[in-house]
N, C-alpha and C positions, 0 to 999 in steps of 0.2 A: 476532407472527410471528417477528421477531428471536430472544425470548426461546425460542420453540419451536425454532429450528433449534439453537440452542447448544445446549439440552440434549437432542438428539440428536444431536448429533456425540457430547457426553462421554458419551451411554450408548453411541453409537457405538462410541467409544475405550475403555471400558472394556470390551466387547464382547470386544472384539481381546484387549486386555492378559490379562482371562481367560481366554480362548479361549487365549491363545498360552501361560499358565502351565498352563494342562491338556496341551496338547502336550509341554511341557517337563517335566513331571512323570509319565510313564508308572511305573506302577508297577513296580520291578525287583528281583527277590528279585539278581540275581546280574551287577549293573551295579558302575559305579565302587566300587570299595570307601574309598576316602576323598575329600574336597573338597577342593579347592588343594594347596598345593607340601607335601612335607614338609621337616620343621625341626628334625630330629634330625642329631648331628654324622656321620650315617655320610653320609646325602646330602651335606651340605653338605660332604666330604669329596668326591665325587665332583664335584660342582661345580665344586671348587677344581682337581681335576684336569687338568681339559681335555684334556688328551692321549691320547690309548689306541692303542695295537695291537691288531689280532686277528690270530686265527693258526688259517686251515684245515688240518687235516691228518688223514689217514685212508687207507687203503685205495687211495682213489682218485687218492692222493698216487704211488702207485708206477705206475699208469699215464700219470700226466702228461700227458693228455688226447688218448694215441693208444692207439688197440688193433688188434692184427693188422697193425702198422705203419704205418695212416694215421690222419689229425689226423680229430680225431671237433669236428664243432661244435658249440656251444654251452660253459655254463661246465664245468672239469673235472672240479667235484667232481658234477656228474650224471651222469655217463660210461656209468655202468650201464643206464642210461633210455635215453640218446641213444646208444647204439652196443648196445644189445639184447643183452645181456650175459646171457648163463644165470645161474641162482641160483651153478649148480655152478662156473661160471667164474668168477664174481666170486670167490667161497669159495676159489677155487684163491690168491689174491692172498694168504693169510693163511699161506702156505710162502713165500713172498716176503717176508715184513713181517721184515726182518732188522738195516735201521738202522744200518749200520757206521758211520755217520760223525754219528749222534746226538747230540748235549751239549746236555744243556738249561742248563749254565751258560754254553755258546757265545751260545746262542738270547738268555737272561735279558740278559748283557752288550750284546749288540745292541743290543737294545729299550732299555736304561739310558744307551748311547750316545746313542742318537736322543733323548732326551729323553721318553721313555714315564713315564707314571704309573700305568698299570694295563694288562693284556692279558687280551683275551679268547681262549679256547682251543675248540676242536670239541671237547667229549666224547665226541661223537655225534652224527653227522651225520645225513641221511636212510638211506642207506645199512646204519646200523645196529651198525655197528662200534664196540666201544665201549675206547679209550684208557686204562680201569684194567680191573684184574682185578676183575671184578663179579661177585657171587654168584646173578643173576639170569641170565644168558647163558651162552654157553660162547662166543658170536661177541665174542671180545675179545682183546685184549693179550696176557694171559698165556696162550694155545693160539697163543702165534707163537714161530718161532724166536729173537723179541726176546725174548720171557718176561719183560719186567720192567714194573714198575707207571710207564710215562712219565706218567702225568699228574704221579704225587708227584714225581716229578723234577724237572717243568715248577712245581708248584707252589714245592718247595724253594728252589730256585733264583730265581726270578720274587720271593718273600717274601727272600728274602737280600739282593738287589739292591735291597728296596725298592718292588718295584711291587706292585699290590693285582691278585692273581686274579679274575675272572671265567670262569664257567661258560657256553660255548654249550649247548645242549641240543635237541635236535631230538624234536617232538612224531612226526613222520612216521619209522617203523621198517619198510623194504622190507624187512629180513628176518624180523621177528617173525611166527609163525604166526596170531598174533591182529590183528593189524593191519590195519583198514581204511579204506582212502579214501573209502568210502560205507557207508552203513548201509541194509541195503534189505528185511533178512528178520530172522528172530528170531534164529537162529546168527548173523546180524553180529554182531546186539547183544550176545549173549552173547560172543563172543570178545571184541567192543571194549571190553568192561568187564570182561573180563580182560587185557587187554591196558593199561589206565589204571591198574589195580591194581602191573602191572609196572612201570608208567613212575613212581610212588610212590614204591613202593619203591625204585628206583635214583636218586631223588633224593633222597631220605632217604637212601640209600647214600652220595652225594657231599657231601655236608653234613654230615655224620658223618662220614665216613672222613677228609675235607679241611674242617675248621674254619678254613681261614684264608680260604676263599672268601667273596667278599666280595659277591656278586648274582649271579643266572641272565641268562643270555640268550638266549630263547628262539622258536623256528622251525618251520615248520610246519603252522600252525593256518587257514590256509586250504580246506583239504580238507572237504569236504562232511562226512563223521562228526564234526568237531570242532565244524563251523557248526552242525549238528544239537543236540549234545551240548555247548552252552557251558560249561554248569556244571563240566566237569571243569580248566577251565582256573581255574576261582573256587577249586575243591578245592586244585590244586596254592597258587593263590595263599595260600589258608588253612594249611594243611601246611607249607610255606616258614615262612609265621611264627608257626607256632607253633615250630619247630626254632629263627630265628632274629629274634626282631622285626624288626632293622636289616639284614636283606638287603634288598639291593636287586636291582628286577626292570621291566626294560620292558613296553610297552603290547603288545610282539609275541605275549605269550602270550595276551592273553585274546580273551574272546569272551561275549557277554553269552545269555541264553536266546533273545533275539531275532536268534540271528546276526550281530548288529553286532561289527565287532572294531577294538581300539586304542581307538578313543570307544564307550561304549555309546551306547544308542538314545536318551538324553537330552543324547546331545553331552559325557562328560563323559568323561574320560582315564580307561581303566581303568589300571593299573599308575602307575609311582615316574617316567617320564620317556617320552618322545615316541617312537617308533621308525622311525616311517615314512619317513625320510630315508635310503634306500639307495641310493647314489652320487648322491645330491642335495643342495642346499643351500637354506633354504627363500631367498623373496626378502625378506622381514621376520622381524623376530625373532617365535617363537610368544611365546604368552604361558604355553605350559607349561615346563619343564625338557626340553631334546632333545638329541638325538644323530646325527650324520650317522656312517653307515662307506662307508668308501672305499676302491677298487681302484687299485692302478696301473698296469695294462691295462684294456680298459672294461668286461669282467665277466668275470673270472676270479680266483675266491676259493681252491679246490683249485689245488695245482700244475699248471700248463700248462706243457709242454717249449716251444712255440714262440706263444710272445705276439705277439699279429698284432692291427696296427690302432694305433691310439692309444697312445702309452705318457707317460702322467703325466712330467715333471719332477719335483726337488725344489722349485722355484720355485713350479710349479703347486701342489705338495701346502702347501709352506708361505703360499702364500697362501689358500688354504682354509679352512685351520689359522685364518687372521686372523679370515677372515671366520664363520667360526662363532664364534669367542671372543666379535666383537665384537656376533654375536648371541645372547649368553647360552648358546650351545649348544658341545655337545664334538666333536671330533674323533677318529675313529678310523680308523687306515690297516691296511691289510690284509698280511700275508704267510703265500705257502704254500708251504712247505717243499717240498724238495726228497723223493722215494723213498728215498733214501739216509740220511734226515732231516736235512741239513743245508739251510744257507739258501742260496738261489740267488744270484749273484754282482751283480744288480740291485737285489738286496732290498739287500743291505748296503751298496752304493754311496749307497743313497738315506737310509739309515739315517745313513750318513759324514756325507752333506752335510745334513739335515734337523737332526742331533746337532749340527754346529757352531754352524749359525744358532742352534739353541734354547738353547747355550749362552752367547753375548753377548746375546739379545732373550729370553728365556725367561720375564722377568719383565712380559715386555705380554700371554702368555698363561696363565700358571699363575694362580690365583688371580682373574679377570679377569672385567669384563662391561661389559652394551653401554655406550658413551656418551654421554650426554644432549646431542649435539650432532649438528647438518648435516652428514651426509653429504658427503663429498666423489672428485672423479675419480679423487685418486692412492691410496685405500688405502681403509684401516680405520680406524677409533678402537676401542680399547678403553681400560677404567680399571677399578687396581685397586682391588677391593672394600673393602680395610682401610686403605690408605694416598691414595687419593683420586687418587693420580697420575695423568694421562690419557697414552695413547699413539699415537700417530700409527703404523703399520706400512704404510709406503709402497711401492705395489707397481710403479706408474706413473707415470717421473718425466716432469713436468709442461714441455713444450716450454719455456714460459717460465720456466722455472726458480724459479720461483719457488710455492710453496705455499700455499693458500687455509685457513685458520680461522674458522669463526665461531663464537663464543662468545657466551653468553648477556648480557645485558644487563648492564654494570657490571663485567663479568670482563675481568682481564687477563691476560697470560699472565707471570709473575714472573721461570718458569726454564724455557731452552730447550738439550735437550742431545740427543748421538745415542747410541742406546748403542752399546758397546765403544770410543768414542770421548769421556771424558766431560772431556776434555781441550776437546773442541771445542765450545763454546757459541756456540750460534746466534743472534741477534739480531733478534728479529720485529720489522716494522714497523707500525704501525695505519695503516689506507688509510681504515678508515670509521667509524662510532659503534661495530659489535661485528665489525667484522671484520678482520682480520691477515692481513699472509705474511709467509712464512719462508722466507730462501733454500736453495733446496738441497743436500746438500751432494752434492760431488764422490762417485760409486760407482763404483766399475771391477770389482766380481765380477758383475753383476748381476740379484744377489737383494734381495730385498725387505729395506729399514731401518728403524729403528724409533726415532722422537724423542721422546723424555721429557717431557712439558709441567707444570709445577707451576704450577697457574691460581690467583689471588691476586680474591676476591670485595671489594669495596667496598675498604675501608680495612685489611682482616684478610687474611689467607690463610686461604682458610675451602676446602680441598681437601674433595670431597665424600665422604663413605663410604657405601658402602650399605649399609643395612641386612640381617643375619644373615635367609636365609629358606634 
């Protein structure tokens, strides 16, 4: 009887285990296109990043989120939707598009200050405006009183300084004639696959015209005709690289045949890194490559004249900044320019104060990932990747002044320093078999610090590196 129930449980179990690898293995002509991380040096350049800007701007930039003289709700660069906006009246916006106070080597500088590694740009929003003179539209750049090609500016400039481009790209075109949010008769169809033929080709445009673009980032793809129509998000992904193997592209484009988007219907990441972190942070580190972007008002990406509600610190941004690092993940902050096309006098105060920090502590998040230790109340850990160093980026100083470590079995900590301070060497004490504190030290601006730990395993200094992925 014994022997009877065991081998029914294990056909039991294997019951399951089959049962659940048929589940997990749906057949998908037009799911993940690859398994696990990539490990070619363009990613792993982006990894090392950490840092990014984005930058809305368009059309909807010169309303700054009032029209007819009152505040329109919701974010600004929808303005058109949420304040019922004629085709003809939006269109009138593009005798306005004049930019006197424009410089995209003002903008580039910025972003170099604050400590940016790459910037993402709106080529084209929903809206449909499109930022270069494109051979597919006439709704662009060059039919404005500005007449000049601003993205190549934006890109020149941005590539001079040093930071790596990125492309927004918006799947959703309110002005295109072929454009639709549903598919429901055969003229849909037919336009909307006229319409995926133009959106090709203007990404073929942008990738040819600007070779220094470095990955898409792309929006949109919620809309019923796209849900419908997965496959064309597979298309653009194939198109991309055949143009460029090592672009990189997020999860936010795709969409599998079975309307699954970001994971296909096997659970498995479509696209190069995670996307779904918008003004969030996860509470564990994923186990894919990710990305959080962030506002500093609570959702207003287009220029808004009057920011209402919540407005981000640099404090708050820079600890964010920690906390993704120290979950494997990047950070991106948001600015949108002003009508005028300059930056708004917020953006760059926080640019001042984010630039300074990241120039004494820069080195706990450039190049950085999570740390193989406990969690603790006052910060972060991160450690970098090639030199093994671990970091402490302390947000919250600790009533007793005093600092909690624990470290793996048999580690000690060798060398204890703050940076911009490396004059000051801290002095941990051991309280118990793996655990330490460190006295705090004195902060009077207060913003988040950042203590250096060089940890010494058994008899050797064996700092860890992680391995290249």
């Amino acid at each position: 009887m014994r022997r009877k129930l065991v081998l029914s449980a294990v056909f039991f179990s294997l019951c399951l285990l089959v049962s659940g690898q048929l589940i997990a293995q749906i057949p998908l002509k037009y799911g993940a296109s690859r398994e696990g991380k990539r490990t070619d040096a363009a990613m792993q350049r982006w990894r090392e990043n950490r840092f990014g800007q984005f930058i809305h701007f368009g059309l909807y930039s010169l309303a700054g989120g009032h029209w007819n003289g009152k505040y329109v709700e919701g974010a600004a660069e929808w303005i058109k939707g949420n304040a019922r906006i004629s085709d003809e009246d939006y269109e009138a916006l593009t005798r306005q598009f004049v930019l006197p106070e424009f410089d995209a080597r003002e903008w580039a500088r910025i972003a170099k200050e604050m400590g940016v590694k790459y910037s993402v740009i709106t080529t084209k929003h929903h809206e449909g405006f499109c930022l270069w003179p494109s051979e597919y539209t006439d709704y662009d750049v060059s039919r404005t009183p500005f007449g000049r090609d601003l993205l190549k500016e934006y890109v020149d400039a941005y590539t001079q300084e040093g930071i790596d481009v990125y492309f927004y790209y918006s799947i959703i075109d309110w002005n295109h004639p072929d454009w639709r949010s549903r598919v429901e008769t055969v003229e849909d169809s037919l336009a909307f696959f006229r319409y995926c033929d133009f959106m090709n080709k203007q990404i073929t445009e942008l990738m040819t015209r600007y070779p220094e673009v470095k990955g898409f980032w792309f929006d949109g793809t919620w809309d019923k005709s796209v849900v419908k129509f997965g496959k064309i998000t597979w298309d653009i992904e194939q198109l991309m690289h055949r143009l460029n193997p090592g672009i990189i592209c997020g999860s936010r484009l795709r969409v599998d045949e079975k309307g699954a988007r970001h994971f296909d219907t096997n659970g498995k990441l479509m696209g190069d890194y995670e996307q779904g972190w918008e003004r969030s942070l996860p509470e564990k580190a994923p186990q894919n490559d990710w990305e959080c972007v962030m506002t500093i008002p609570e959702n207003q990406w287009g220029y808004q004249a009057d920011w209402r509600g919540h407005i981000k610190s640099a404090t708050e941004i820079i600890e964010m900044l920690a906390a993704a690092t120290s979950m494997n993940g990047n950070f991106v902050l948001n600015f949108g320019p002003k009508g005028d096309g300059s930056l708004r006098e917020e953006e760059k105060q926080m640019a001042r104060k984010v630039g300074k920090w990241m120039q004494l502590n820069g080195e706990a998040i450039y190049g950085c990932v999570q740390a193989p230790l406990k969690p603790q109340k006052w910060g972060y850990y991160t450690r970098h990747r090639d030199n093994g160093f671990v970091y402490m980026v302390v947000c919250y100083q600790p009533v007793s002044g005093m600092l909690k470590v624990v470290l793996p079995t048999g580690s000690v900590i060798e060398n204890c320093v703050v940076l911009g301070k490396e004059g000051m060497e801290l002095k941990p004490e051991k309280s118990t078999k793996n655990e330490f504190v460190i006295p705090a030290p004195e902060v009077k601006d207060g913003f988040p610090y950042v203590i250096r730990l060089k940890l010494k395993e058994g008899d050797s200094v064996g700092n860890y590196v992680a391995p290249k992925v």
